[in-house]
N, C-alpha and C positions, 0 to 999 in steps of 0.2 A: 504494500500500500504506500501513497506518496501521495502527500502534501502536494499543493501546486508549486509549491516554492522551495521543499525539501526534499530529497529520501529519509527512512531511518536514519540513514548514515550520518548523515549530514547532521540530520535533527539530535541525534544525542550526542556529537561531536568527534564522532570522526576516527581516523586512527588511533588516535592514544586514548582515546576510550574504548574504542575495542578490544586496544591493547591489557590496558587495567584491567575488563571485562574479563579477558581470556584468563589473564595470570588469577585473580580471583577466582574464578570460576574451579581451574585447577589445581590449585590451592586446598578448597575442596572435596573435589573427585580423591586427590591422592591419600583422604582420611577417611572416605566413606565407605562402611562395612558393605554395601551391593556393587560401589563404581572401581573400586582400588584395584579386585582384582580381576576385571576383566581391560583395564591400563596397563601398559609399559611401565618400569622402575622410573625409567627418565623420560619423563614426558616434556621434551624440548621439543621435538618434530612434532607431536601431539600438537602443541601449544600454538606450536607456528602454521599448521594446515588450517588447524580452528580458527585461528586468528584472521586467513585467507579466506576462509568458508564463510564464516560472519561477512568479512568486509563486502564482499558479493553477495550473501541473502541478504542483506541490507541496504542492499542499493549504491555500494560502494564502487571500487576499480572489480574487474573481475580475476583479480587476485589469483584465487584458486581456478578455474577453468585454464587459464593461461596459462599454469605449469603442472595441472595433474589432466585435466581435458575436463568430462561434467561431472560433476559430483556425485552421481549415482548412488546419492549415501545409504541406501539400502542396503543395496548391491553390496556395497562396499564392508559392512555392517556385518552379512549375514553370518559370517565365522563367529563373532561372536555373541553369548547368550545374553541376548535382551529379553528381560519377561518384565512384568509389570511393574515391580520392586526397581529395577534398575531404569525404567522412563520414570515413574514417581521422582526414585534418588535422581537423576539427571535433571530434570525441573527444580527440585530443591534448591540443589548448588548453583543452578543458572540464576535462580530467582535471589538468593543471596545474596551471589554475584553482582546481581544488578541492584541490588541494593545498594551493596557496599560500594560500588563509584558512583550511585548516585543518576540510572537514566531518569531523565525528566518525563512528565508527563505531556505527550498523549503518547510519545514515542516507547513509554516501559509498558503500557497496555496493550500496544499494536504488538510489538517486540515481543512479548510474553503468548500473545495468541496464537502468533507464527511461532515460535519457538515448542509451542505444545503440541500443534496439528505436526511437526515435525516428529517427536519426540512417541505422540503415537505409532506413527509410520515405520517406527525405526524396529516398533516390538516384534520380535518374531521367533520366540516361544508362545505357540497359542494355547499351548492350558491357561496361559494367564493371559492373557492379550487386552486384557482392561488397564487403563492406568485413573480409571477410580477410583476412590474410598473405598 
């Protein structure tokens, strides 16, 4: 979604808050009993795709298509065990995340809606395939 006069991107400002965003975000993941251990020890290349991912679903440079091609994040995904627990936990620390730098409003509620329908998408153990309560 986009403003007449922004993207996302723009609207919560840009690279170094996506930046902050990511390192936050991971920060997290790397403590969380569902997310820790389906991450890498050293989540540096983690940190920096995500950082490209973002800045293109948000309306940013296209970052990531330009050195991995499209993002098929499913696709990409499906090696490992997403069930319900781990898109919950993944929302959690995003939403933290975004606390902790601070997105503005209306961009943390656009940001947050796409970031869920994503997060759905991603489940794919379907005994659990719900990321409700």
């Amino acid at each position: 979604m986009e403003y007449p006069d922004q993207t996302i991107y723009e609207g919560i400002g840009g690279a170094d808050k996506v930046a902050a965003l990511v390192d936050h975000f991971y920060d997290r993941v790397a403590r969380h009993p569902d997310l820790a251990p389906i991450f890498p020890d050293d989540l540096t290349e983690t940190k920096r795709k995500q950082q490209q991912f973002l800045t293109q679903f948000l309306g940013g440079p296209s970052l990531y298509s330009e050195e991995h091609g499209h993002p098929r994040l499913r696709a990409r995904h499906l090696r490992f065990p997403i069930g319900a627990a781990q898109g919950r936990a993944w929302l959690s620390c995003m939403q933290a995340a975004m606390d902790a730098v601070t997105i503005p409003e209306p961009w943390c509620e656009i940001m947050f809606e796409r970031l869920t329908l994503t997060a759905h998408h991603m489940v794919n153990l379907h005994e659990e395939n719900s990321l409700e309560r």
